[in-house]
DODORO-764983 format. One line per field, with one value per residue (C-alpha): residue number from 1; x, y, z. Coordinates in steps of 0.5 Angstrom, whole numbers, plus 500, padded with zeros to 3 digits. Last residue first. Layout:
// residues N
num = NUM|...;
c1 = X|...;
c2 = Y|...;
c3 = Z|...;
//
This chain:
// residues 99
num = 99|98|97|96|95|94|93|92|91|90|89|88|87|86|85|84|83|82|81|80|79|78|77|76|75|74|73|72|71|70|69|68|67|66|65|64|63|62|61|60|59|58|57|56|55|54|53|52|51|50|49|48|47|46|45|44|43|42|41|40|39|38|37|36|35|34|33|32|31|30|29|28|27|26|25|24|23|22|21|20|19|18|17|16|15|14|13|12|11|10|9|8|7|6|5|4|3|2|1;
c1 = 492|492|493|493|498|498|503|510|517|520|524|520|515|521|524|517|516|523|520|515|517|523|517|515|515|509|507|501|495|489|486|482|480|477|479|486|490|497|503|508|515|522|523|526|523|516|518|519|513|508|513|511|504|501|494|491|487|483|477|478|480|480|486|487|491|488|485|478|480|484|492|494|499|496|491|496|497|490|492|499|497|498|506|508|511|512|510|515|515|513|506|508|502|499|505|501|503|502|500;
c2 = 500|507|511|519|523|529|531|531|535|531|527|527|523|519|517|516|510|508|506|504|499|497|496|501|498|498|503|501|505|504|511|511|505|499|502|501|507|506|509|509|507|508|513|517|516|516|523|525|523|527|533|532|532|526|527|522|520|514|519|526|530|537|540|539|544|543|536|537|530|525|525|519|515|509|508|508|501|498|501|498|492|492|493|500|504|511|516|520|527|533|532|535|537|530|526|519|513|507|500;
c3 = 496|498|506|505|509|513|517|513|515|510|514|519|515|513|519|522|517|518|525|523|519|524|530|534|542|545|551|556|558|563|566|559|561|557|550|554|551|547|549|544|543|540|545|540|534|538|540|532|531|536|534|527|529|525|520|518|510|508|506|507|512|515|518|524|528|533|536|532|529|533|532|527|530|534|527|523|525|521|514|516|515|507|508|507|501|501|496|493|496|491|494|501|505|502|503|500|503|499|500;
//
């Protein structure tokens, strides 16, 4: 699948395995947060501070769907990681997610 830099679209598309349509969810920042703009379908929005975080933990955190007072932290894994690389790289927030 491809992940399309919308805000940047002189960027190359990156390249992820189809799974990841389901990981993105653990990034994207919730709409009506501020900043976010507007989304079409299959796009998110990553705060570029968010993705720079992750890459120095090498973690995120995520919420229990059961207890907001119940998190846990995950590893990311080498795909994500590169991912966020790229995303940082080139200064990228909003994305598209296409097969």
């Amino acid at each position: 699948m491809r992940i399309v830099p919308v805000d940047q679209p002189h960027v190359v598309p990156y390249l992820m395995p189809p799974r990841f349509r389901t990981d993105v969810a653990y990034f994207m920042t919730p709409a009506g947060e501020p900043g976010v703009p507007p989304l079409g379908p299959h796009e998110y929005f990553i705060r570029h501070h968010d993705a720079r975080r992750w890459l120095e933990e090498m973690c995120i955190s995520l919420v229990s769907p059961l207890s907001a007072d119940a998190t846990t932290e995950i590893e990311i894994s080498d795909e994500q990681e590169a991912w966020l690389e790229w995303m940082v790289r080139h200064e990228i927030q909003h994305i598209r997610v296409e097969d």
